[in-house]
C-alpha positions as CSV (number, residue, x, y, z in Angstrom):
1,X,22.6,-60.0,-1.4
2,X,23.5,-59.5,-5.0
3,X,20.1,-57.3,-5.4
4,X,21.6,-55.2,-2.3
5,X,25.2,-54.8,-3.7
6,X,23.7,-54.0,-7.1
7,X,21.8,-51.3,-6.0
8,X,24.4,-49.8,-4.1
9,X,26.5,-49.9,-7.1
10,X,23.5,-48.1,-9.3
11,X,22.7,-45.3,-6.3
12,X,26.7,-44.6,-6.2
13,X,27.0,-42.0,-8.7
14,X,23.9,-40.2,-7.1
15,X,25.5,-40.6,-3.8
16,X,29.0,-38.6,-4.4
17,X,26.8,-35.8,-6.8
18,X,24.9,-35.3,-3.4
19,X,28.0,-35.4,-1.4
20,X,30.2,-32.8,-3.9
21,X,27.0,-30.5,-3.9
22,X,26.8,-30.2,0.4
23,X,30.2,-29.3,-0.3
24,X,30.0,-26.6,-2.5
25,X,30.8,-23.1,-0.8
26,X,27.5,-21.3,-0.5
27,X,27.2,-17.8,-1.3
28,X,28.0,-15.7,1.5
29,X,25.2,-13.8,3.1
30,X,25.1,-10.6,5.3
31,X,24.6,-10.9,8.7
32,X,21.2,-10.8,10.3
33,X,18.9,-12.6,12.7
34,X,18.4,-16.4,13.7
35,X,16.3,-17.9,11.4
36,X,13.5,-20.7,12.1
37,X,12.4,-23.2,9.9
38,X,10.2,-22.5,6.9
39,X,9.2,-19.5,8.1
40,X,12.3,-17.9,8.5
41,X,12.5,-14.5,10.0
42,X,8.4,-13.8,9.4
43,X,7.5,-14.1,13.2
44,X,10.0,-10.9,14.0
45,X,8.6,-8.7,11.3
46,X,5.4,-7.4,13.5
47,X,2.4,-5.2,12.6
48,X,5.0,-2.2,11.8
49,X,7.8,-3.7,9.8
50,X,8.9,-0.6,8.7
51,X,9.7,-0.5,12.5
52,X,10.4,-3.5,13.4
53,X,13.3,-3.9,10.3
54,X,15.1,-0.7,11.9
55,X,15.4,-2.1,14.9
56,X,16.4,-5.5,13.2
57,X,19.1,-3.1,11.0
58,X,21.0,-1.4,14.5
59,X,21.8,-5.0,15.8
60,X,23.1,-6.7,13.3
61,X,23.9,-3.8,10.5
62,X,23.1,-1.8,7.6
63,X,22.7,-4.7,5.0
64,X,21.2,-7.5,6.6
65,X,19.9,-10.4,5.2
66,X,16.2,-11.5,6.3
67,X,14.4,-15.2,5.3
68,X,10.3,-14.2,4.8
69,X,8.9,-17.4,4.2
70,X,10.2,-18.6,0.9
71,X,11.6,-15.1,0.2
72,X,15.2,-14.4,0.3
73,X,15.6,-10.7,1.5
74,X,18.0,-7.9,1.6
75,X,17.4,-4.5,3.7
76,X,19.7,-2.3,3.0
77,X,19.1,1.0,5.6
78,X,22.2,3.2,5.2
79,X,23.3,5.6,2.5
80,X,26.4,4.8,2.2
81,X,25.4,1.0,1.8
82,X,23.2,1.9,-0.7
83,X,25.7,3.8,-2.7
84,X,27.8,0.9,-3.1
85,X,24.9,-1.3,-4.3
86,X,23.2,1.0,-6.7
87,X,27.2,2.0,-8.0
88,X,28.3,-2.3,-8.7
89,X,24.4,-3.7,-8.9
90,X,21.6,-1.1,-10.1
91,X,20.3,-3.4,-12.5
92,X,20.0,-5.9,-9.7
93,X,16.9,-3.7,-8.4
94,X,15.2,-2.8,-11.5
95,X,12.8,-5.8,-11.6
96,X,10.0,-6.2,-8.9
97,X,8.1,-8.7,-7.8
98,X,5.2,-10.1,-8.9
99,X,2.6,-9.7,-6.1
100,X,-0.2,-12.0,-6.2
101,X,-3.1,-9.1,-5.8
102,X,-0.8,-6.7,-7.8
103,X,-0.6,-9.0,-10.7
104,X,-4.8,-9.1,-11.3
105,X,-5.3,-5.6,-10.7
106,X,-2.6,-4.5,-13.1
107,X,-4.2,-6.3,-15.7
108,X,-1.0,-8.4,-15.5
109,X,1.9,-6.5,-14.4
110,X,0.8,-4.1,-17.3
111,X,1.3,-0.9,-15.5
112,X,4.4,1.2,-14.8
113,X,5.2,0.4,-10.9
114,X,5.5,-3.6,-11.3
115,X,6.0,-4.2,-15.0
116,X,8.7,-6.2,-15.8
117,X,12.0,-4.2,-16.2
118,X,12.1,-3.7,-20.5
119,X,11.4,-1.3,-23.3
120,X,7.4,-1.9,-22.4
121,X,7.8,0.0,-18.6
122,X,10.0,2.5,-20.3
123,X,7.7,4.0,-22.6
124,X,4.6,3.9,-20.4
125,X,7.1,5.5,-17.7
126,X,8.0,8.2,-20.1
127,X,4.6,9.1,-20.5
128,X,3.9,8.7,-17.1
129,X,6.6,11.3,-16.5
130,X,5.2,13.7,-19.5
131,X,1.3,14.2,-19.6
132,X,1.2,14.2,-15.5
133,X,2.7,17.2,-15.3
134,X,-0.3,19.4,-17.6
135,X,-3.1,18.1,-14.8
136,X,-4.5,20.5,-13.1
137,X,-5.6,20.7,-9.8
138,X,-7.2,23.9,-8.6
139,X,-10.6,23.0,-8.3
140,X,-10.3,20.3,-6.5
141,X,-8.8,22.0,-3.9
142,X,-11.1,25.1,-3.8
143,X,-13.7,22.5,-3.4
144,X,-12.1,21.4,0.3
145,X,-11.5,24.3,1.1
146,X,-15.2,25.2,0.5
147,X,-16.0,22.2,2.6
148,X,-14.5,22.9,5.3
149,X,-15.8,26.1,5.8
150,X,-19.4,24.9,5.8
151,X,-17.7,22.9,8.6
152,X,-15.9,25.2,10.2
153,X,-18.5,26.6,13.1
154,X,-19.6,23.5,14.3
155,X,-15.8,21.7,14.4
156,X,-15.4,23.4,18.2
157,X,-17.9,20.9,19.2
158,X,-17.6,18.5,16.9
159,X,-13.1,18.3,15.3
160,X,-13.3,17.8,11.3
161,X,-11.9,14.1,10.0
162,X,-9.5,16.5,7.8
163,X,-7.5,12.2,6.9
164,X,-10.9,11.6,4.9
165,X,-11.5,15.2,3.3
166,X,-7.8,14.8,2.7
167,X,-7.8,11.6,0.7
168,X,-11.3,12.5,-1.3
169,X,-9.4,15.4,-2.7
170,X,-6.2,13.4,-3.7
171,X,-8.7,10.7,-5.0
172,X,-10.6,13.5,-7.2
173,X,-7.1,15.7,-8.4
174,X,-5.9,11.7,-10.0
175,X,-9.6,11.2,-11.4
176,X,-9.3,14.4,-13.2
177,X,-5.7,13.6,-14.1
178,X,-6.9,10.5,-15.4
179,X,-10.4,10.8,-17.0
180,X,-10.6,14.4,-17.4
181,X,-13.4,17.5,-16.7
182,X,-16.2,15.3,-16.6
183,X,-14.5,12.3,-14.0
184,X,-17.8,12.4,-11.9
185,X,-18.8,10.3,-15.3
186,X,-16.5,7.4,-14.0
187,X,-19.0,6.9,-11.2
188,X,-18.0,9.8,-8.8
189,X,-18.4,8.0,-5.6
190,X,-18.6,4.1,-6.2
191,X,-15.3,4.9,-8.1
192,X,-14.0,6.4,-4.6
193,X,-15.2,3.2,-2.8
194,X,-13.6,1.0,-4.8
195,X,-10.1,2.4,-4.9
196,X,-10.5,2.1,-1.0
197,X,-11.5,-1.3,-1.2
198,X,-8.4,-1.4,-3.5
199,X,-5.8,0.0,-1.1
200,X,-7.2,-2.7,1.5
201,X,-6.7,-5.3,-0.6
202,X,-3.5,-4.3,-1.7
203,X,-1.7,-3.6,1.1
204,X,-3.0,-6.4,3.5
205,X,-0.9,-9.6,4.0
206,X,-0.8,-12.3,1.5
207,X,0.4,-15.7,2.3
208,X,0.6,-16.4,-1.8
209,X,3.5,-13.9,-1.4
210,X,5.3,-15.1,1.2
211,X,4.8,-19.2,0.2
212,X,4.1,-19.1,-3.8
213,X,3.7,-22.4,-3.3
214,X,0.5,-21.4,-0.9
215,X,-1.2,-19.3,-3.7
216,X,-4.2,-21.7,-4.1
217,X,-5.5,-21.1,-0.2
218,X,-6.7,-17.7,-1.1
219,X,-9.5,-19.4,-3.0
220,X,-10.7,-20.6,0.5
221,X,-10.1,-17.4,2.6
222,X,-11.9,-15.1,0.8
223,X,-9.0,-13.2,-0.7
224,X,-9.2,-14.3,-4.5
225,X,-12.8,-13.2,-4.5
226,X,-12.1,-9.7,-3.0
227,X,-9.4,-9.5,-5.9
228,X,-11.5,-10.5,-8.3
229,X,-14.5,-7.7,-7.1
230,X,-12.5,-5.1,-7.1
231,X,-10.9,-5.9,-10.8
232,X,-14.7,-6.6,-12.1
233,X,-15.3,-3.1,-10.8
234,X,-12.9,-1.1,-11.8
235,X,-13.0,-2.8,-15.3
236,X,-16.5,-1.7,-15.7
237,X,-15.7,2.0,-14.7
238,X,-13.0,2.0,-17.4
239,X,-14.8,0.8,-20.1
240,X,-17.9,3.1,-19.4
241,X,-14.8,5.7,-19.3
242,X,-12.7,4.9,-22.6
243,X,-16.0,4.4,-24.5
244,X,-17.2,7.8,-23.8
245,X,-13.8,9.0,-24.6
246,X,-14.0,7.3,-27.7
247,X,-17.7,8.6,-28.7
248,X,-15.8,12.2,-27.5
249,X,-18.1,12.7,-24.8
250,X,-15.7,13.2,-22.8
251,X,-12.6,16.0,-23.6
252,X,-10.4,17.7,-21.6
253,X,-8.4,21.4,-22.0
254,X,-5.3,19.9,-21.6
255,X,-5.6,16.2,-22.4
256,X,-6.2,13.8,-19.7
257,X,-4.2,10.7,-19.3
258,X,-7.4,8.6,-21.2
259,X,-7.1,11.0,-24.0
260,X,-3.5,10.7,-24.4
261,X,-3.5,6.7,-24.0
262,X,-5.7,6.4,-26.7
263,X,-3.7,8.8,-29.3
264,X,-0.7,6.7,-28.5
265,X,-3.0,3.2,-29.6
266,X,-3.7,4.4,-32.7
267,X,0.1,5.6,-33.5
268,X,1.5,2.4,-35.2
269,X,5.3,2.9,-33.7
270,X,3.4,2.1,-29.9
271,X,1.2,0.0,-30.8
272,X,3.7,-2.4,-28.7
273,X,3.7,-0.6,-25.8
274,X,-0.1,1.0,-26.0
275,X,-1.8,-1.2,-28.4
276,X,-4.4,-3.4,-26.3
277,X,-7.2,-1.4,-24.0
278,X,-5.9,-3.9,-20.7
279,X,-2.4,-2.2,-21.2
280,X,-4.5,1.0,-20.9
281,X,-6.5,-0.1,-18.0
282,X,-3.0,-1.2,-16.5
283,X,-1.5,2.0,-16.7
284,X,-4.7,3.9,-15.1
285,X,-4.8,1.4,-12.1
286,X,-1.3,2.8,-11.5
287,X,-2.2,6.1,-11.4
288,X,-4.2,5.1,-8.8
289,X,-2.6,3.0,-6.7
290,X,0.3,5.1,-6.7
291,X,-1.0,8.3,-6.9
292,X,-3.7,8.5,-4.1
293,X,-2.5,7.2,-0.5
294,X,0.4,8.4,-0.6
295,X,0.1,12.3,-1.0
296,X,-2.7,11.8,1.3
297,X,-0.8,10.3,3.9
298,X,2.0,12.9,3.3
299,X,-0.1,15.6,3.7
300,X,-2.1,14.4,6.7
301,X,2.0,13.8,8.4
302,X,3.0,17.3,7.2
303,X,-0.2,18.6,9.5
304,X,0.8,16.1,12.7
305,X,4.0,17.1,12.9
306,X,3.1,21.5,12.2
307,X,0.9,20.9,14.8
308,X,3.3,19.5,17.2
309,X,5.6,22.1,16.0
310,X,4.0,25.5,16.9
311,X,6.5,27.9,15.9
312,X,7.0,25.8,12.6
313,X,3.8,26.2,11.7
314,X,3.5,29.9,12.5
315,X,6.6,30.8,10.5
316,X,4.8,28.2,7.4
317,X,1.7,30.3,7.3
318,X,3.2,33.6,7.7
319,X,5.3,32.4,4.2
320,X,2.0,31.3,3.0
321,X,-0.2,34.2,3.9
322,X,2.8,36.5,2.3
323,X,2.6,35.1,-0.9
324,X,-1.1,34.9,-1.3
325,X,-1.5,38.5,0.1
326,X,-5.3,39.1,0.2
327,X,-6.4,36.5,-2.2
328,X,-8.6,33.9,-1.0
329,X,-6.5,30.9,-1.8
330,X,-2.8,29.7,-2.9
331,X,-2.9,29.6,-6.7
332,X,-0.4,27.2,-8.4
333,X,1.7,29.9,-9.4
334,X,2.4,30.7,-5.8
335,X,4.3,27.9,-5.1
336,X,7.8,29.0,-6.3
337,X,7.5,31.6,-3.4
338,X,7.1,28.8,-0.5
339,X,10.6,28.2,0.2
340,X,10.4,27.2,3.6
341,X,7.1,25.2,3.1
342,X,8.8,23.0,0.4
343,X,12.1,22.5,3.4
344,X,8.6,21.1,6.0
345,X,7.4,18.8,3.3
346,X,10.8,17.4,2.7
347,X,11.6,17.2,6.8
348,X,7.7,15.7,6.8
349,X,8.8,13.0,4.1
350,X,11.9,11.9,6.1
351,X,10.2,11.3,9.0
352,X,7.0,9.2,7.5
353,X,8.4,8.3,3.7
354,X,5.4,6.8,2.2
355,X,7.0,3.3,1.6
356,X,9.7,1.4,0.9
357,X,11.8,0.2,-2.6
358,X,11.1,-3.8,-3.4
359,X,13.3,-5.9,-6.3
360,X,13.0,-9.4,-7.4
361,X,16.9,-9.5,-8.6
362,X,19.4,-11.9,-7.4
363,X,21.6,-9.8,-4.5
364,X,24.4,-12.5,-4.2
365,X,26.8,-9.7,-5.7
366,X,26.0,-7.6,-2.5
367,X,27.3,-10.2,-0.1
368,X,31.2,-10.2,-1.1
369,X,31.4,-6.4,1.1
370,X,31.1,-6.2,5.1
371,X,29.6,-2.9,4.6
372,X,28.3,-1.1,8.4
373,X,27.7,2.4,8.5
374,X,25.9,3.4,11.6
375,X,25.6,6.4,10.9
376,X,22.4,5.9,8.7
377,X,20.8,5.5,12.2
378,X,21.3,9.0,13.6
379,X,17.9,10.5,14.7
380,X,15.9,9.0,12.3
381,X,12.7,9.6,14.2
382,X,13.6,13.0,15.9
383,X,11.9,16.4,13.7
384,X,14.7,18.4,12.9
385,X,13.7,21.6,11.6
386,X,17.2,22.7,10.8
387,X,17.6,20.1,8.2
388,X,15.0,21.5,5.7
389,X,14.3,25.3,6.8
390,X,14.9,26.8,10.2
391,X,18.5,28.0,9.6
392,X,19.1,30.4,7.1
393,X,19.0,28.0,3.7
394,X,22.7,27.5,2.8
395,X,22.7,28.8,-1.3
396,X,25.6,30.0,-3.8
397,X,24.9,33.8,-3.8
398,X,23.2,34.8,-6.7
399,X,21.1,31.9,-6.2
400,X,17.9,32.1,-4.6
401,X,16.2,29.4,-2.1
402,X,13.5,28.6,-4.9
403,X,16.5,27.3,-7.4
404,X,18.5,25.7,-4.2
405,X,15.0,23.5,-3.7
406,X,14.5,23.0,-7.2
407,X,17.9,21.2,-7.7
408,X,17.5,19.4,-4.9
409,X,13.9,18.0,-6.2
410,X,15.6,16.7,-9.6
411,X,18.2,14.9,-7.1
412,X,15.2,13.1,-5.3
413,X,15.9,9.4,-6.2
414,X,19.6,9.7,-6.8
415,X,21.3,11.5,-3.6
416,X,20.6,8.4,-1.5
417,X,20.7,10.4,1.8
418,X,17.0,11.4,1.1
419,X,15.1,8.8,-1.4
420,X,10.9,9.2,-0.4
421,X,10.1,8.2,-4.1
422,X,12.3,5.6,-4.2
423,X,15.8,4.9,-6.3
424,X,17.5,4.8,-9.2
425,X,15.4,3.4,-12.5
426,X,12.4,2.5,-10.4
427,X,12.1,6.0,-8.6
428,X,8.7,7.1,-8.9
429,X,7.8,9.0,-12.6
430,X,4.9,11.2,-10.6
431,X,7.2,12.9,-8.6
432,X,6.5,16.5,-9.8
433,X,2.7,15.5,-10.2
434,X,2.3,14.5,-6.2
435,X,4.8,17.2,-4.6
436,X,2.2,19.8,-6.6
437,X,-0.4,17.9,-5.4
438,X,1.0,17.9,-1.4
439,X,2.3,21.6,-1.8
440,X,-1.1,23.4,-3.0
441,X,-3.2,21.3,-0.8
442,X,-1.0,22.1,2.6
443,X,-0.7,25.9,1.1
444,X,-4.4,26.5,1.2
445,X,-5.0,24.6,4.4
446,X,-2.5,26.8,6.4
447,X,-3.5,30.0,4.3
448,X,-7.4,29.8,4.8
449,X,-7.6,28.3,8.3
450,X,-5.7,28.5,11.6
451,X,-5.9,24.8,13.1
452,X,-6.0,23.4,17.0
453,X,-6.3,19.8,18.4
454,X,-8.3,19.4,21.0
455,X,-5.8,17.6,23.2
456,X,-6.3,17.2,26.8
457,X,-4.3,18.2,30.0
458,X,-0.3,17.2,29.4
459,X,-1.4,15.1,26.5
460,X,0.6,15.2,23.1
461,X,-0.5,14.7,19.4
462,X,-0.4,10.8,18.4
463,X,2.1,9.7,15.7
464,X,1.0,6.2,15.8
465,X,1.5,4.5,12.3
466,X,-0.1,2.0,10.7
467,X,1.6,-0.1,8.2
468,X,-0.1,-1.0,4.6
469,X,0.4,-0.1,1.2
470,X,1.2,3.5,2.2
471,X,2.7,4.0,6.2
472,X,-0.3,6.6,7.5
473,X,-1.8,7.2,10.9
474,X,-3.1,4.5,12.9
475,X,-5.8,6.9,14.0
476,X,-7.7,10.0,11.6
477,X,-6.2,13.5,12.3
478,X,-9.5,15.3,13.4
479,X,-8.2,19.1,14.0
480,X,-10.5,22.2,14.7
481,X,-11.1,24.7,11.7
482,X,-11.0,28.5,12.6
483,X,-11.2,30.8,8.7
484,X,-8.9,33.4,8.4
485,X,-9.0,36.4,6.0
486,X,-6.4,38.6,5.0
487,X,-5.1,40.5,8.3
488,X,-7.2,38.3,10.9
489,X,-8.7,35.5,11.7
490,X,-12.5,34.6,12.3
491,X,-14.1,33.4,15.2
């Protein structure tokens, strides 16, 4: 008996801490779904969660709070909402998190996307932000253009994959950026099937993400290996590349990103950002990852919805064909006289935006508000060509529609209405390098060729999406190619 009272005595003080802590007022979260135990709200996120968490966001609000797993999360899907969170709490979303496939491939978060939030991702992002813009990309797109013409007379029979052609000329325009003239020395082809194999390992789900704890299971299903392949790969291809820069094998016109990596190692003020050759592999993975899917996707969903929008696309190629006059491609001086092509891309990228913003923060700051603002919801997946081009553009006067566009392309990533590349310090440094990317790629495909889907009876293009590192279509776009010349078409 006196063992009993003792320890009752001993576990006393334990007792009242426990007691004093359930207690304690816990933070106040926004509103949001019933949750279930340990895995929270992971069962209503779906194939499409980009999907699924709008529907999610009209019940129960524009900042709504979702358990994945062990991961506290925050949507926010207004911009109002998000207004008043980047305004009180922008440093609260400048980290991100460290993803489990991310974390190898980067070379350790040593890239510009995931890097820790510091002085390191704000140099590499400056850079980033500086050499991108000097890559050029005209050859690359003469080359599809080529190709499909050689396809072309047989694509009545037989509708051209235009969502592969499409994504090997993003992937070669970022291997020039990166490696220079001579990228075919990377490996040409095995470097194309590895970045695929990247983008499916990358954007597939990870249970290490969702339960850290869970991390060591993707020794047994097969997903550590995969990592570890497509790292072993790609860290072959940049050594063979940075060793032939080195020997100056390889040089470039205008100074590819290797180049310029390697000039900033030897400078002794960045030898902390750009001293050791992974923080240069880091920073061309990101080039990659970021730089790839996602104007291919953008360009593919800019074709869906011209196609499904006849007199859109007519009015698009008679801009196009204007400006070009009876050259046989769109040059990259061209593109300030696209207006209304620049107004499709932007109404393309606010019906399929490429992905969405991620931070690792602490939110608990964004909780004290009952922010709602429905009308963040209004015809979010309706085309609406009057947003971005089929009224008269609404300009100061003396101001033509170029400038009008070109402001609002320096807003992109602060007016929160409109946010494709993201927000606030994370917003996306290649901004200017991809939109060049989307614009002369969709330019020459309108100006050389006129474009049908075979569709049959009553039936309508698919918009299905699939849901990944990138949002693209669930199914290729395969389109029939007719060339057209100055004046007419050919049949």
């Amino acid at each position: 008996m006196v063992a009993v009272i003792l320890c009752l005595l001993l576990s006393l003080p334990l007792l009242l801490f426990l007691i004093k802590q359930g207690r304690r007022k816990r933070p106040r979260l926004p509103p949001g779904p019933w949750r279930l135990p340990v895995v929270g709200n992971l069962h209503q996120v779906g194939a499409n969660p980009h999907l699924t968490l709008r529907a999610l966001a009209e019940r129960h609000g524009p900042l709504m709070f979702l358990q994945l797993g062990s991961i506290p999360t925050v949507v926010i899907s207004s911009a109002h909402v998000a207004q008043e969170a980047f305004r009180a709490h922008d440093l609260a979303f400048a980290g991100r998190p460290a993803l489990y496939s991310v974390e190898r491939i980067s070379y350790g978060l040593r890239d510009v996307s995931f890097a820790p939030y510091g002085e390191y991702w704000r140099q590499a992002r400056k850079v980033f932000m500086v050499e991108l813009l000097s890559a050029k990309r005209g050859a690359e797109v003469a080359s599809l253009v080529a190709s499909i013409r050689r396809l072309a007379p047989s694509s009545s029979s037989s509708p051209i994959d235009l969502s592969r052609m499409v994504v090997s000329v993003t992937n070669a325009v970022t291997c020039r950026a990166a490696f220079g003239d001579r990228y075919e020395a990377a490996g040409g082809g095995r470097l194309h099937r590895v970045l695929e194999e990247m983008q499916s390992v990358l954007g597939g789900f990870c249970a290490g993400d969702i339960f850290p704890w869970l991390r060591w299971i993707h020794a047994l299903d097969g997903l550590r290996a995969r990592v570890e392949r497509v790292f072993g790969e790609l860290d072959d291809i940049y050594s063979q590349v940075i060793e032939e820069h080195l020997r100056g094998d390889c040089t470039s016109e205008h100074g590819d990103l290797v180049q310029v990596l390697l000039r900033l190692r030897e400078d002794p003020t960045q030898r902390n950002t750009f001293g050791s050759m992974d923080q240069i592999k880091g920073l061309l993975t990101d080039i990659f990852t970021a730089g790839t899917e996602t104007s291919a996707a953008t360009i593919i969903w800019t074709m869906t919805e011209l196609l499904r929008n006849p007199r859109v696309m007519a009015r698009a190629q008679k801009e196009v064909r204007d400006a070009a006059g009876k050259k046989g491609a769109v040059e990259e001086t061209d593109l300030h006289d696209l207006p209304f092509l620049k107004w499709v891309i932007n109404e393309s990228l606010r019906l399929h935006p490429g992905s969405a913003s991620a931070a690792s923060r602490d939110h608990r700051g964004l909780h004290r508000r009952r922010l709602r603002d429905p009308r963040g919801y209004e015809s979010l997946r309706q085309c609406q060509g009057h947003r971005h081009g089929s009224r008269q553009l609404e300009q100061p006067a003396g101001v033509s529609a170029g400038e009008v566009l070109e402001r609002r392309r320096r807003q992109m990533g602060r007016v929160l209405e409109f946010v494709p590349f993201g927000v606030g310090r994370r917003s996306c440094p290649g901004i200017n390098f991809a939109l060049a990317v989307v614009e002369l790629v969709l330019a020459n495909l309108l100006h050389c060729f006129d474009w049908e889907a075979r569709l049959g009876k009553g039936e309508e293009l698919d918009v299905e999406e699939a849901f990944g590192m990138v949002v693209h279509r669930k199914r290729p776009l395969c389109l029939v190619a007719k060339p057209y010349e100055y004046g007419k078409a050919i049949f």
